[in-house]
VEXTILUM-496465 format. One record per residue: residue in three letters; x, y, z of N, C-alpha, C, CB in turn. Coordinates in Angstrom, 3 decimals. Glycine has a CB too. Example, Ala and Ser with C-alpha at 12.3 -4.5 7.8 and 13.67 -1.06 7.14 Angstrom:
<node sero="ALA" n_px="13.190" n_py="-5.690" n_pz="7.800" ca_px="12.300" ca_py="-4.500" ca_pz="7.800" c_px="13.200" c_py="-3.300" c_pz="7.800" cb_px="11.308" cb_py="-4.473" cb_pz="9.046"/>
<node sero="SER" n_px="12.850" n_py="-2.250" n_pz="7.080" ca_px="13.670" ca_py="-1.060" ca_pz="7.140" c_px="12.900" c_py="0.030" c_pz="7.870" cb_px="14.084" cb_py="-0.598" cb_pz="5.725"/>
***
This chain:
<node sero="UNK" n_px="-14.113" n_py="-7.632" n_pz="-7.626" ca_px="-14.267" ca_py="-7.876" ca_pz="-6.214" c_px="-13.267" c_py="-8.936" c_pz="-5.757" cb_px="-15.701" cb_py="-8.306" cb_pz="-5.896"/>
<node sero="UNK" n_px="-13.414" n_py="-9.900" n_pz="-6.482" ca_px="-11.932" ca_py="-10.911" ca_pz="-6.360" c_px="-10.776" c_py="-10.291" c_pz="-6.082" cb_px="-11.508" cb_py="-11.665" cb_pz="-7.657"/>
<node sero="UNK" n_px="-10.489" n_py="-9.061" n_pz="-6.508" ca_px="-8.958" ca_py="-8.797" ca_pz="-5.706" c_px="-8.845" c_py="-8.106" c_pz="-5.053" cb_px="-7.927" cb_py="-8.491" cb_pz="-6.201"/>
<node sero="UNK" n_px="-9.494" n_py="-8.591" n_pz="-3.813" ca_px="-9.661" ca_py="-7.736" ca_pz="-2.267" c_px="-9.232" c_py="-9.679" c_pz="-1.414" cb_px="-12.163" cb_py="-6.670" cb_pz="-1.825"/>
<node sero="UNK" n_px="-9.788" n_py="-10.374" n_pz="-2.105" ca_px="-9.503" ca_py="-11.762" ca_pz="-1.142" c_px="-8.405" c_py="-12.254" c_pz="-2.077" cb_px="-10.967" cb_py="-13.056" cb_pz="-0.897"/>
<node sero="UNK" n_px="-7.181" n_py="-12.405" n_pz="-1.998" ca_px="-6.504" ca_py="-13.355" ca_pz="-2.401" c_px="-4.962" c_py="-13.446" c_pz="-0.807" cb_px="-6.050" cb_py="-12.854" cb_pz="-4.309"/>
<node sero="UNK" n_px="-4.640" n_py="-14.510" n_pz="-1.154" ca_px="-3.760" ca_py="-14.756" ca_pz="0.203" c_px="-2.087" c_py="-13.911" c_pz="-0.403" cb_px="-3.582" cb_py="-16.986" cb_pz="0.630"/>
<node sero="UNK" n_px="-1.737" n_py="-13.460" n_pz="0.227" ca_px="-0.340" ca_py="-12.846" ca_pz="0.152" c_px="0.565" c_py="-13.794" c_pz="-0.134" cb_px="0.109" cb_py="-12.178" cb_pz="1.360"/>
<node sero="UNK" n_px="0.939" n_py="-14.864" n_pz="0.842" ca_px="1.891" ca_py="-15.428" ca_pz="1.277" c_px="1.523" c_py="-16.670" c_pz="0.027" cb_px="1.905" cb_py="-15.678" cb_pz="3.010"/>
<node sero="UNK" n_px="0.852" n_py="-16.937" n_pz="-0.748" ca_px="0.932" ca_py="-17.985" ca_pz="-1.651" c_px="1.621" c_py="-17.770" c_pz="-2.790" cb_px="-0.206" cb_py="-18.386" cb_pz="-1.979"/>
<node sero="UNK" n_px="2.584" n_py="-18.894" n_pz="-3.468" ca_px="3.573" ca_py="-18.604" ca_pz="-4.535" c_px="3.054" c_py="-18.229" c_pz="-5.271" cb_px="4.307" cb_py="-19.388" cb_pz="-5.046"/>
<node sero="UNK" n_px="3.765" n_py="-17.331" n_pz="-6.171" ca_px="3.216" ca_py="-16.398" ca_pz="-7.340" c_px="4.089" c_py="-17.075" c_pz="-8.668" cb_px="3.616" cb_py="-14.481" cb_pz="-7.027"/>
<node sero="UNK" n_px="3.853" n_py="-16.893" n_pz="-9.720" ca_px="4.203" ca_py="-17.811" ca_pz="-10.667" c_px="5.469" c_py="-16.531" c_pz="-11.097" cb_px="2.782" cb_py="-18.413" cb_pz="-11.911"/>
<node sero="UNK" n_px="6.519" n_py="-17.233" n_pz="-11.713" ca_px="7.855" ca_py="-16.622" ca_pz="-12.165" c_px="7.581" c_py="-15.851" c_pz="-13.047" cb_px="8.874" cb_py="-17.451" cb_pz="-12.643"/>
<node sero="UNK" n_px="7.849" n_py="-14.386" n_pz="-13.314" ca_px="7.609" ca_py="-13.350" ca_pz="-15.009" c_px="8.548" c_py="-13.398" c_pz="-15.470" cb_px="7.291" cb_py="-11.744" cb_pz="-15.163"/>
<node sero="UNK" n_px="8.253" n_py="-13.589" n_pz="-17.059" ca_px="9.537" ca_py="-13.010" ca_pz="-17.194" c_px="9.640" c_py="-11.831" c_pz="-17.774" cb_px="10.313" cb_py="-13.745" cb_pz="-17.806"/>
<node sero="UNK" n_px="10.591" n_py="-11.492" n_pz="-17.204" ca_px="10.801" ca_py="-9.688" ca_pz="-17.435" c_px="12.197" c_py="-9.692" c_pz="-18.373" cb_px="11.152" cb_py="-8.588" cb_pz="-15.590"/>
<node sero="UNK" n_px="12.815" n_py="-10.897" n_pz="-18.595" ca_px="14.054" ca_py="-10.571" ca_pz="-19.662" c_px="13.586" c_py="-9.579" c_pz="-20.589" cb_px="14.570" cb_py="-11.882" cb_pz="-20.573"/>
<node sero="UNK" n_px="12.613" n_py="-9.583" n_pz="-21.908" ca_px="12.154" ca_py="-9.463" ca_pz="-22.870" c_px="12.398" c_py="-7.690" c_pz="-22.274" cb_px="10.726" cb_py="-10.376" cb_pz="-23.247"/>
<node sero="UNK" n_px="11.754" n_py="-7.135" n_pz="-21.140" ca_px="11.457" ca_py="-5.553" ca_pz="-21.339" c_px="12.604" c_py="-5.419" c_pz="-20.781" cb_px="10.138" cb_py="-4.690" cb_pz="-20.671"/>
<node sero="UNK" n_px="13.449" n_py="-5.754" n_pz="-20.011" ca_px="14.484" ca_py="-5.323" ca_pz="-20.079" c_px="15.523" c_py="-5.295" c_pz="-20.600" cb_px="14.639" cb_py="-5.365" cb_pz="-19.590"/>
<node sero="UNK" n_px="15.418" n_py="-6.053" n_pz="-22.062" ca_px="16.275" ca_py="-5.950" ca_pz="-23.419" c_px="15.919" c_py="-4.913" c_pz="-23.824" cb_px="16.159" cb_py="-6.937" cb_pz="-24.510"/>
<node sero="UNK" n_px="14.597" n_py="-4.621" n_pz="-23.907" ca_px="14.001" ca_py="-3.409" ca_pz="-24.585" c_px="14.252" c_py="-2.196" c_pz="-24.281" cb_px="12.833" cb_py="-3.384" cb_pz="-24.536"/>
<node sero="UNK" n_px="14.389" n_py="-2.412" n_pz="-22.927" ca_px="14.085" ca_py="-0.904" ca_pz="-21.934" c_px="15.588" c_py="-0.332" c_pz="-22.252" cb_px="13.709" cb_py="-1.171" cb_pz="-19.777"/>
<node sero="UNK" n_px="16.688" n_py="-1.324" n_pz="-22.705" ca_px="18.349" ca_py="-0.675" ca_pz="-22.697" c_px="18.242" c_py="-0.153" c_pz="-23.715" cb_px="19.738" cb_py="-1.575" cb_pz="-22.689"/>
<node sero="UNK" n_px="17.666" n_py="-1.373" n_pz="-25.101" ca_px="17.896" ca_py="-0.540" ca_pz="-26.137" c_px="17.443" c_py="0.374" c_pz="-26.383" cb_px="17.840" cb_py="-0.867" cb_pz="-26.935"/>
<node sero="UNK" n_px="16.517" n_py="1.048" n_pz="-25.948" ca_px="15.300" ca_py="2.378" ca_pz="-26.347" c_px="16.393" c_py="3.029" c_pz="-25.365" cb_px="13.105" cb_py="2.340" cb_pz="-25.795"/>
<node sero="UNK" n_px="16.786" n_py="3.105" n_pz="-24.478" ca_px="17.973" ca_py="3.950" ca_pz="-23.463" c_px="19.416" c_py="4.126" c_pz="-24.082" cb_px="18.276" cb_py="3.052" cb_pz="-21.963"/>
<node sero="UNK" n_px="19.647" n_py="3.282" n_pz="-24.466" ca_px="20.878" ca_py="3.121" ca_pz="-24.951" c_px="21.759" c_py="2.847" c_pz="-23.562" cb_px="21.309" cb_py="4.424" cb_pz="-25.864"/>
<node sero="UNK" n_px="21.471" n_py="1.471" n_pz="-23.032" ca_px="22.211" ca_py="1.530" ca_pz="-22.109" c_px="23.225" c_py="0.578" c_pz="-22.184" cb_px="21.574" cb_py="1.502" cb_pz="-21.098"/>
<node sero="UNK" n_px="24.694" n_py="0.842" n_pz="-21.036" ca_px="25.125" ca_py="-0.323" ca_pz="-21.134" c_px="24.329" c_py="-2.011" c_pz="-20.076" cb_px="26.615" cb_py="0.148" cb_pz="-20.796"/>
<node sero="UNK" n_px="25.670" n_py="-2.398" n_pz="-20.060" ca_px="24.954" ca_py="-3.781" ca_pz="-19.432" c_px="25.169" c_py="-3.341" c_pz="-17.717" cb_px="25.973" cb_py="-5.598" cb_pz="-19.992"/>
<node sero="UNK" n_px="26.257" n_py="-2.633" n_pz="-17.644" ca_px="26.582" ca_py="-2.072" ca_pz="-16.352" c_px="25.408" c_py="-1.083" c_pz="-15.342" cb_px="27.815" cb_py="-1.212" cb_pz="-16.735"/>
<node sero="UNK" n_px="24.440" n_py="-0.939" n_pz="-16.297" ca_px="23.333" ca_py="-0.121" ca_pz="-15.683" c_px="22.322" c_py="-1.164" c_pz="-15.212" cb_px="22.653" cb_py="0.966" cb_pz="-16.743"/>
<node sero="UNK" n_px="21.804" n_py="-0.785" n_pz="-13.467" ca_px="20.507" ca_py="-1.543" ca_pz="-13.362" c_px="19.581" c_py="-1.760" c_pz="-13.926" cb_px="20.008" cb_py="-1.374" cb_pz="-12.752"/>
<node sero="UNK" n_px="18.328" n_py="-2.536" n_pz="-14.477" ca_px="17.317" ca_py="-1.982" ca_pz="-14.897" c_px="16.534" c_py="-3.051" c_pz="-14.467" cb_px="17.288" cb_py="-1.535" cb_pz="-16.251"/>
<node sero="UNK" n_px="15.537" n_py="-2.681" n_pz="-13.404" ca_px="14.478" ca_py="-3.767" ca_pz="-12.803" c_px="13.024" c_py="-3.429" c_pz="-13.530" cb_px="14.320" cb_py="-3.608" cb_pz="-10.940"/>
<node sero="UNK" n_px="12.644" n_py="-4.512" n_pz="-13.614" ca_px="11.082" ca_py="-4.432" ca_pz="-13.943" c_px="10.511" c_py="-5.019" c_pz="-12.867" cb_px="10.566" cb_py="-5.158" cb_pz="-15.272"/>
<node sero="UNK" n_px="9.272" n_py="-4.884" n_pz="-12.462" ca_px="8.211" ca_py="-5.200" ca_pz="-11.440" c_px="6.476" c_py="-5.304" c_pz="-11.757" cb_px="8.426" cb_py="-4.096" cb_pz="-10.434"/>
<node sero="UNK" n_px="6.066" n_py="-6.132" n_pz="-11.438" ca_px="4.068" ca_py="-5.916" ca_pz="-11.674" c_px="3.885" c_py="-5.599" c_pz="-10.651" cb_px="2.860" cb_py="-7.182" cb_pz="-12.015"/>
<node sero="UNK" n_px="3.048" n_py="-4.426" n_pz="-10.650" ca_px="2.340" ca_py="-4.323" ca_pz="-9.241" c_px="0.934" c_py="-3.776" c_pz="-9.127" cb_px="3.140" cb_py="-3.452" cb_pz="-8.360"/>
<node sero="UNK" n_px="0.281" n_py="-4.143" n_pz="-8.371" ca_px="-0.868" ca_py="-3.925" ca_pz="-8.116" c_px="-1.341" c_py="-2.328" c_pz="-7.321" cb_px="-1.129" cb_py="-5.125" cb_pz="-7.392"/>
<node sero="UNK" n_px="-2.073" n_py="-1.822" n_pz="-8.032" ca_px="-2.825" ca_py="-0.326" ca_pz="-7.669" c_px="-4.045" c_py="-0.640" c_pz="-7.121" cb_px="-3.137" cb_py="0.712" cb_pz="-8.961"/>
<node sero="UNK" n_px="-4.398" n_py="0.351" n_pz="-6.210" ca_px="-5.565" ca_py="-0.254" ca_pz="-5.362" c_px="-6.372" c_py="1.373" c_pz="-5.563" cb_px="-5.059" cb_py="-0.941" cb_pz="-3.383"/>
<node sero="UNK" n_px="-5.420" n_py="2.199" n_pz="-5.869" ca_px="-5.947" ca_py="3.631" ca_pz="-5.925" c_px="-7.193" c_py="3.947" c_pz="-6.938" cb_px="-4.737" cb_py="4.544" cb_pz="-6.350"/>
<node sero="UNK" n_px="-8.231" n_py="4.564" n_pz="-6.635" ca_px="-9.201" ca_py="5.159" ca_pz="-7.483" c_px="-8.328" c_py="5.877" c_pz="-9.106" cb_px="-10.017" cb_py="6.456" cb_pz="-6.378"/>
<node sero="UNK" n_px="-8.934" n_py="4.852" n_pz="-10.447" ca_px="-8.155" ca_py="5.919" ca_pz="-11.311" c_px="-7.142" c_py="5.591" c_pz="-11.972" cb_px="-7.684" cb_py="6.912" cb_pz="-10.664"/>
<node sero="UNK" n_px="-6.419" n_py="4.463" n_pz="-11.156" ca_px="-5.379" ca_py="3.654" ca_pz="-11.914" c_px="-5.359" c_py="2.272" c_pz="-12.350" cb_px="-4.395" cb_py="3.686" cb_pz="-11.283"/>
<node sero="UNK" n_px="-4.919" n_py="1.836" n_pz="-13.161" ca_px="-5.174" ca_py="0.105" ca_pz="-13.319" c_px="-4.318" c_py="-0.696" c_pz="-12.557" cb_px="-4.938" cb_py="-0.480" cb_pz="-14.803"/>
<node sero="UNK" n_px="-5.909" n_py="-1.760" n_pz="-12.103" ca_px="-5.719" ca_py="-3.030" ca_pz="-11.382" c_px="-3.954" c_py="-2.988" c_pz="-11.012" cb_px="-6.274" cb_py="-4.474" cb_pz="-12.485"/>
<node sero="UNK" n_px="-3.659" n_py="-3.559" n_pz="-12.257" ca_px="-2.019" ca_py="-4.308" ca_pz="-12.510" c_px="-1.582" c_py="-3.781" c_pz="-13.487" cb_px="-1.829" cb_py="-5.889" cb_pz="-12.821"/>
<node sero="UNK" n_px="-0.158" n_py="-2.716" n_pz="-13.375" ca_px="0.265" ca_py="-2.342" ca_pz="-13.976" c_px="2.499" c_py="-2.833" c_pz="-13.708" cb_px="-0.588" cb_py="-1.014" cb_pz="-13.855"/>
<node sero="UNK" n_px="2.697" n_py="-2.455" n_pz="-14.784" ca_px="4.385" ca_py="-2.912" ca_pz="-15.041" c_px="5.629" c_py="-1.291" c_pz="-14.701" cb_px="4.518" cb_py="-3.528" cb_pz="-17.296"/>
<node sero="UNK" n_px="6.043" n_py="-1.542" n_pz="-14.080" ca_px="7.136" ca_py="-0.698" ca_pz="-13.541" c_px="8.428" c_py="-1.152" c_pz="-13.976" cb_px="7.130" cb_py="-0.657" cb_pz="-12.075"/>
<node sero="UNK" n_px="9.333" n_py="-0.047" n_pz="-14.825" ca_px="10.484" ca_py="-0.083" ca_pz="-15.511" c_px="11.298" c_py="0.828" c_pz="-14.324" cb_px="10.358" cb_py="0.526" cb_pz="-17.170"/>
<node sero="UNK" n_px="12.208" n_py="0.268" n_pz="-13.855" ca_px="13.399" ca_py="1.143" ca_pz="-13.160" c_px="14.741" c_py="1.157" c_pz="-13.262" cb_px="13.407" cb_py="1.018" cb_pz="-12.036"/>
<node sero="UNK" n_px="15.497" n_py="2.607" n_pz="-13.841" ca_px="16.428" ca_py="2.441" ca_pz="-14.303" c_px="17.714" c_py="3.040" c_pz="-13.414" cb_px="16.186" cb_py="2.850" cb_pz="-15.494"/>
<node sero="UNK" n_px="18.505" n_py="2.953" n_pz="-12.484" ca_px="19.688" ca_py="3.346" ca_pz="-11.551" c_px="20.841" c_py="3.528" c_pz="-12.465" cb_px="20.045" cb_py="2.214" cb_pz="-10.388"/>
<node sero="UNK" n_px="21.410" n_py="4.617" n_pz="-13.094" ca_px="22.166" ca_py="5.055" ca_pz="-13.579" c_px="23.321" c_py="5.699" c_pz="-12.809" cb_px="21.593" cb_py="5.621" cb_pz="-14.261"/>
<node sero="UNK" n_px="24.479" n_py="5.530" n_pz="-12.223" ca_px="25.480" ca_py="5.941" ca_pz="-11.648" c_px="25.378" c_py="7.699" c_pz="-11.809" cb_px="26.732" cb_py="5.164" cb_pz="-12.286"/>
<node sero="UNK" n_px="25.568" n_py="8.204" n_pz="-10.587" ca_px="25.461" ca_py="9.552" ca_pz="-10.703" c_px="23.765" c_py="10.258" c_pz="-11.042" cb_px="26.537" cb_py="9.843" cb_pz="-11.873"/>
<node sero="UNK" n_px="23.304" n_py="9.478" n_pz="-11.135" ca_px="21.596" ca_py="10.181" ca_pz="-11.542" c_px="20.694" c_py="9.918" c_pz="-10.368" cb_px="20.697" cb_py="9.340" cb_pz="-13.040"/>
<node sero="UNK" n_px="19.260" n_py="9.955" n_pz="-10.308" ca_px="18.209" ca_py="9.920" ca_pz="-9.250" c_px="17.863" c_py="8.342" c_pz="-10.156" cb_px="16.808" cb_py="11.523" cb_pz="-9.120"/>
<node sero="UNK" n_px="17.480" n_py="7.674" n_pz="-9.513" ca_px="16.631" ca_py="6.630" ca_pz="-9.552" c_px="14.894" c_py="7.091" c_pz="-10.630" cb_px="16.422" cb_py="6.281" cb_pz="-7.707"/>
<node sero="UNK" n_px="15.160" n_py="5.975" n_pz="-11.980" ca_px="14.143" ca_py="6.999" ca_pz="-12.966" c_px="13.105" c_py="5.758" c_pz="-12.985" cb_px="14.852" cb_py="7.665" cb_pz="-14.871"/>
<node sero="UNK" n_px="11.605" n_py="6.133" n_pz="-13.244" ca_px="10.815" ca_py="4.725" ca_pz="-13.033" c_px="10.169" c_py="4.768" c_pz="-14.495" cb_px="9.521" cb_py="4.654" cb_pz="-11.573"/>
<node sero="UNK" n_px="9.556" n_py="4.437" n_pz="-14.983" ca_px="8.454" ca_py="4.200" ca_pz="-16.313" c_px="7.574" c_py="3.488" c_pz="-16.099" cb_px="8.885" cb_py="3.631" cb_pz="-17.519"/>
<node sero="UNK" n_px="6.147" n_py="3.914" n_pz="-16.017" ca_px="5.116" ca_py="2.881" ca_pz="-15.808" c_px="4.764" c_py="2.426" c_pz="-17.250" cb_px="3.796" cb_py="3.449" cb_pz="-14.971"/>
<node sero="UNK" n_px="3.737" n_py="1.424" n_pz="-17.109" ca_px="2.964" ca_py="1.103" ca_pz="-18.378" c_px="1.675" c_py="-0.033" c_pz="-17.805" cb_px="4.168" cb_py="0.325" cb_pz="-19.681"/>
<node sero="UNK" n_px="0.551" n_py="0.439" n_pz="-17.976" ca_px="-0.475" ca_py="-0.065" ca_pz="-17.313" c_px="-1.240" c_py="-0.851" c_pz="-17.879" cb_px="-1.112" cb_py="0.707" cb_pz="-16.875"/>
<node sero="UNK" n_px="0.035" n_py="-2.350" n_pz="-18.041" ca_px="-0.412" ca_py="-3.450" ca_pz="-17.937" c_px="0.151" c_py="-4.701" c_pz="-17.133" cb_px="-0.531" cb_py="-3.643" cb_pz="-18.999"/>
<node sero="UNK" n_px="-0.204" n_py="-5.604" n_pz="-17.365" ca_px="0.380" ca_py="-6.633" ca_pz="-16.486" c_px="1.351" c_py="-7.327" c_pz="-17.747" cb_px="-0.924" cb_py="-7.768" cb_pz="-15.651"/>
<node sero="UNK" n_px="2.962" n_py="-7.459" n_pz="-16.845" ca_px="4.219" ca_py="-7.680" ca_pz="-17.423" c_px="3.721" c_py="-8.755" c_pz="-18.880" cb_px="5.377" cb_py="-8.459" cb_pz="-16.113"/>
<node sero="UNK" n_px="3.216" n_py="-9.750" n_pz="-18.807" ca_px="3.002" ca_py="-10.861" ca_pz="-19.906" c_px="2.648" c_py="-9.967" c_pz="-21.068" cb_px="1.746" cb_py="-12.055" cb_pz="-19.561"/>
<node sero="UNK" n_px="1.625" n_py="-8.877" n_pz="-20.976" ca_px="1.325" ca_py="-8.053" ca_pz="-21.897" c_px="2.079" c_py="-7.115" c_pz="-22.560" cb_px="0.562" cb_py="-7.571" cb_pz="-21.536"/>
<node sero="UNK" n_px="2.803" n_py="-7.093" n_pz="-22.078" ca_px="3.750" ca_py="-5.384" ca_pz="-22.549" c_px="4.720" c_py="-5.975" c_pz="-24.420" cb_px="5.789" cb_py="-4.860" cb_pz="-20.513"/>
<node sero="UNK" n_px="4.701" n_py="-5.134" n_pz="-24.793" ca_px="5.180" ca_py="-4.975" ca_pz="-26.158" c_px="6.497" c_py="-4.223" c_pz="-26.286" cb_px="4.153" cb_py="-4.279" cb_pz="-26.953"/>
<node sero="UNK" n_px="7.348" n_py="-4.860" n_pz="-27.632" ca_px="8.309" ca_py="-3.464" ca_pz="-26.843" c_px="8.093" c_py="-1.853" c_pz="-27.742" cb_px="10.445" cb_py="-3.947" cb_pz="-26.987"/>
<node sero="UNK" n_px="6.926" n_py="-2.086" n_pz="-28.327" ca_px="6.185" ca_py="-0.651" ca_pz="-28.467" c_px="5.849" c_py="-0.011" c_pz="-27.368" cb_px="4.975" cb_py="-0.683" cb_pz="-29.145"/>
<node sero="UNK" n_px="5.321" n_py="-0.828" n_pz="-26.635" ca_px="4.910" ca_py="-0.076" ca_pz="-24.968" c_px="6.289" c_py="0.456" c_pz="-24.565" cb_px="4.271" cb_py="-1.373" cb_pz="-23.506"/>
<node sero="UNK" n_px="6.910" n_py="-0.474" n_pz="-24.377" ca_px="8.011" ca_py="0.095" ca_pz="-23.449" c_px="8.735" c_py="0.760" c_pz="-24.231" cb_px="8.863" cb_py="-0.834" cb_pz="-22.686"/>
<node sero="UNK" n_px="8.812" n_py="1.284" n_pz="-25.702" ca_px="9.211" ca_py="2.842" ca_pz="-26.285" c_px="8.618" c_py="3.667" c_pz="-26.147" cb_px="9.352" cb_py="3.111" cb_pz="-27.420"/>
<node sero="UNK" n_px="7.627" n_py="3.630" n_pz="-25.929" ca_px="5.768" ca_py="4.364" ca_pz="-25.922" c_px="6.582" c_py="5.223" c_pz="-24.578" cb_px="3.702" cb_py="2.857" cb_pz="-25.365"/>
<node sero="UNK" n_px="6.450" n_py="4.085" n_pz="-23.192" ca_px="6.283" ca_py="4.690" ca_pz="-21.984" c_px="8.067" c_py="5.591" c_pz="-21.781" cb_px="5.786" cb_py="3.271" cb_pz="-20.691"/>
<node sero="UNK" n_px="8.960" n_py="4.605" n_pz="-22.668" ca_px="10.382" ca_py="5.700" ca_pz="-22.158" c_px="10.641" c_py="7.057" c_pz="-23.295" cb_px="12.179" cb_py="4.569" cb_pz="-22.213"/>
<node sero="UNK" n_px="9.806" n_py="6.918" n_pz="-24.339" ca_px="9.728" ca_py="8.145" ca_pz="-25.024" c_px="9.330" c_py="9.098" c_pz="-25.006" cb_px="9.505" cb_py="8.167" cb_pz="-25.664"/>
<node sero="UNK" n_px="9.658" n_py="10.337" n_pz="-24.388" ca_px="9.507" ca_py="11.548" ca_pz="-24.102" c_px="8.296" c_py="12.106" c_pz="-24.886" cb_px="10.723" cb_py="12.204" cb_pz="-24.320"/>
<node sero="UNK" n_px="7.050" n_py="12.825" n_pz="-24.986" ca_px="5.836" ca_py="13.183" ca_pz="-25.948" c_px="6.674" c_py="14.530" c_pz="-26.348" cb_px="4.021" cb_py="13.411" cb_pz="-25.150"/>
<node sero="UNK" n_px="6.607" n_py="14.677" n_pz="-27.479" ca_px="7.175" ca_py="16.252" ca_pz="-27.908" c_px="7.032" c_py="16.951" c_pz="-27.419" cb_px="6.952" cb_py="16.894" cb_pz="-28.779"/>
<node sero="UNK" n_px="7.731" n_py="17.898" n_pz="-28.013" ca_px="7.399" ca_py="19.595" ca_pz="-27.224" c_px="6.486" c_py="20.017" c_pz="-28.358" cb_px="9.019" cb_py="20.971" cb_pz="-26.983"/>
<node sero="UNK" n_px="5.929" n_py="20.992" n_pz="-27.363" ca_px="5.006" ca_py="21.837" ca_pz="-28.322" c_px="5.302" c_py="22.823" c_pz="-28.938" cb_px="4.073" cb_py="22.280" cb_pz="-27.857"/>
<node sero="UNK" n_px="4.917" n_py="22.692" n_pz="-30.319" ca_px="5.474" ca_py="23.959" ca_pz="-31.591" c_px="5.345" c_py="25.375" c_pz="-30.717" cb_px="4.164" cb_py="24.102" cb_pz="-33.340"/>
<node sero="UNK" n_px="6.370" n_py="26.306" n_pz="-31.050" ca_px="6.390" ca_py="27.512" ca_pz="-30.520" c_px="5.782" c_py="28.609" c_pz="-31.779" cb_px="7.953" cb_py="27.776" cb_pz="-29.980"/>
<node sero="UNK" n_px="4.390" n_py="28.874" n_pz="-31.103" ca_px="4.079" ca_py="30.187" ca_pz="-31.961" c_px="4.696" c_py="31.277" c_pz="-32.208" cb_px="3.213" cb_py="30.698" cb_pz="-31.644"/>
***
């Protein structure tokens, strides 16, 4: 119920997001020349968690690619963030 009242406009403490976005290149293989923002943000939607972490990657010539992982940034591992940019297999063909 607490996070329906909190004030907007009050300072929010600094993340650091270095750590997943070391991670997020190397699991990409990116260079340094590629964007890659991370963000926490808050879901209010039925179904999703509270506070979850957003990976975004702007690659020259591509669409703008996102990766969630549904926790709040302090938490994330960089298992998570292989977890969330690693594709789940394909399924064996009978």
């Amino acid at each position: 119920m607490s996070r329906f009242f909190f004030n907007p406009l009050a300072p929010r403490p600094r993340l650091d997001t270095a750590p997943i976005k070391r991670w997020a290149r190397a699991a990409l293989a990116l260079s340094d020349d590629v964007p890659v923002s991370v963000s926490q943000v808050a879901c209010r939607e039925a179904g999703c968690p509270d506070i979850e972490t957003v990976i975004g990657v702007m690659k020259p010539g591509f669409n703008f690619t996102s990766f969630r992982i549904p926790m709040p940034v302090a938490e994330v591992t960089e298992a998570d963030v292989r977890r969330a940019i690693t594709p789940p297999p394909a399924p064996a063909s009978a």
